[in-house]
N, C-alpha and C positions, 0 to 999 in steps of 0.2 A: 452201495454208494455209486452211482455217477457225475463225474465230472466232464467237464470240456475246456479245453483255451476256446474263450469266444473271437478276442482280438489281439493283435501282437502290432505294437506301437514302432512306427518307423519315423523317425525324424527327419523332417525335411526343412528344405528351407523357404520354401513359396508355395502354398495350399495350390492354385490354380495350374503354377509350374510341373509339379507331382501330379495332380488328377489327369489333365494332359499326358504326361508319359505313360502313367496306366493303362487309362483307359484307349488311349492313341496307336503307342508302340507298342504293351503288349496285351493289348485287346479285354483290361478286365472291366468289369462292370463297373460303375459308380453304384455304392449301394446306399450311401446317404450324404449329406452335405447342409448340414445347421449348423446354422449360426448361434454362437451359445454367449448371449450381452452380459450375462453375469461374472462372464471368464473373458470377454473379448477373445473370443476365439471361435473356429469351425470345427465339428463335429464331423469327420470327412474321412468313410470306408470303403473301399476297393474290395474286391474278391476276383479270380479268374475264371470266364466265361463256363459254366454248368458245376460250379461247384456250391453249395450248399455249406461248408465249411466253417473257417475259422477266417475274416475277415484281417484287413491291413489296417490301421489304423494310422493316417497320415498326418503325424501329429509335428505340427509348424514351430521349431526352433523358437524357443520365446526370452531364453538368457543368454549370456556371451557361454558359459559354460556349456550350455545345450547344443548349440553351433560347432564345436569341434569334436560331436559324436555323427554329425550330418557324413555318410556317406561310409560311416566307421563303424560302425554299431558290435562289430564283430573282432574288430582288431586283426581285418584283413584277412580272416578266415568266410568258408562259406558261413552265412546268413539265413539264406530262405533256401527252400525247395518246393522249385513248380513242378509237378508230375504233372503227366500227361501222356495223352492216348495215341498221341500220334507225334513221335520226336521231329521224324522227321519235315512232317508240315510245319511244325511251330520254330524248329528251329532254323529253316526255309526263309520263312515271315519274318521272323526277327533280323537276318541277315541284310534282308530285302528293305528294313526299317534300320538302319545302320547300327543295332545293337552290338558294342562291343564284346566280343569274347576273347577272353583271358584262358582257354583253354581248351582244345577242340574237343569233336565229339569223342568220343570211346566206347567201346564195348566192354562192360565192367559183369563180374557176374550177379549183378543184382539187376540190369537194366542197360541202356543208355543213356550218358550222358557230357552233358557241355557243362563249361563255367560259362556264366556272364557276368557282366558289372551294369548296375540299373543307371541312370543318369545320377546320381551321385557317388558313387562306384561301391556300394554296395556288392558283396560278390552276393551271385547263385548259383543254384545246380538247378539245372533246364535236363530232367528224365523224365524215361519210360521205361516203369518195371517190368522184368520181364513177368510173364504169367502168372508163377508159381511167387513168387515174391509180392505183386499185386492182388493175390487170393488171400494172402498171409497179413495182407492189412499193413506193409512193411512202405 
């Protein structure tokens, strides 16, 4: 049997507001954007530049209930994890793009890394594993 997560649903509150910070501040691709009239609503996935992956799926707040998970999704624990090959260029750039972090860098023994909070304060972890840890598929 193989499986995969294709997409992991992030609530936002404004489609155009979100594609902007993705793809703006941290750099990820727009991978689709339809319009879907049966749903009144957009079809609209993000992924980060040379990944292949499991896309973002930025799915636009559509009841009053919906709305108070925008920026919460996790219950203020980390959320997502952006790996990456190079910590210290990306987290450079982001600094440069006034990304707030909630945590600075560290040396952990799996890797390098930061928290951040995305524009709805979503928390992440912003690493690079070390060698042995990114061979292991971790």
């Amino acid at each position: 049997m193989k499986q995969s997560i294709v997409h992991v649903a992030l609530v936002v509150r404004d489609y155009d507001e979100a594609i902007n910070y993705y793809t703006k501040v941290l750099n990820f691709d727009l991978v689709e954007d339809t319009y879907q009239p049966e749903q009144d609503k957009r079809w609209v996935t993000v992924r980060p530049p040379g990944s292949t992956g499991a896309t973002l799926l930025l799915a636009k707040a559509s009841k009053p209930e919906q709305e108070s998970f925008i920026g919460n999704q996790a219950g203020g624990r980390v959320f997502l994890f952006l790996n990456t090959d190079d910590f210290w260029r990306d987290y450079n750039a982001m600094v440069e793009k006034d990304v707030s972090f909630v945590r600075p860098p560290q040396e952990a023994d799996y890797g390098t890394v930061a928290v951040f909070e995305d524009l709805y304060g979503n928390r992440w972890d912003l690493l690079q594993l070390n060698d042995d840890q990114a061979r292991a598929g971790n």
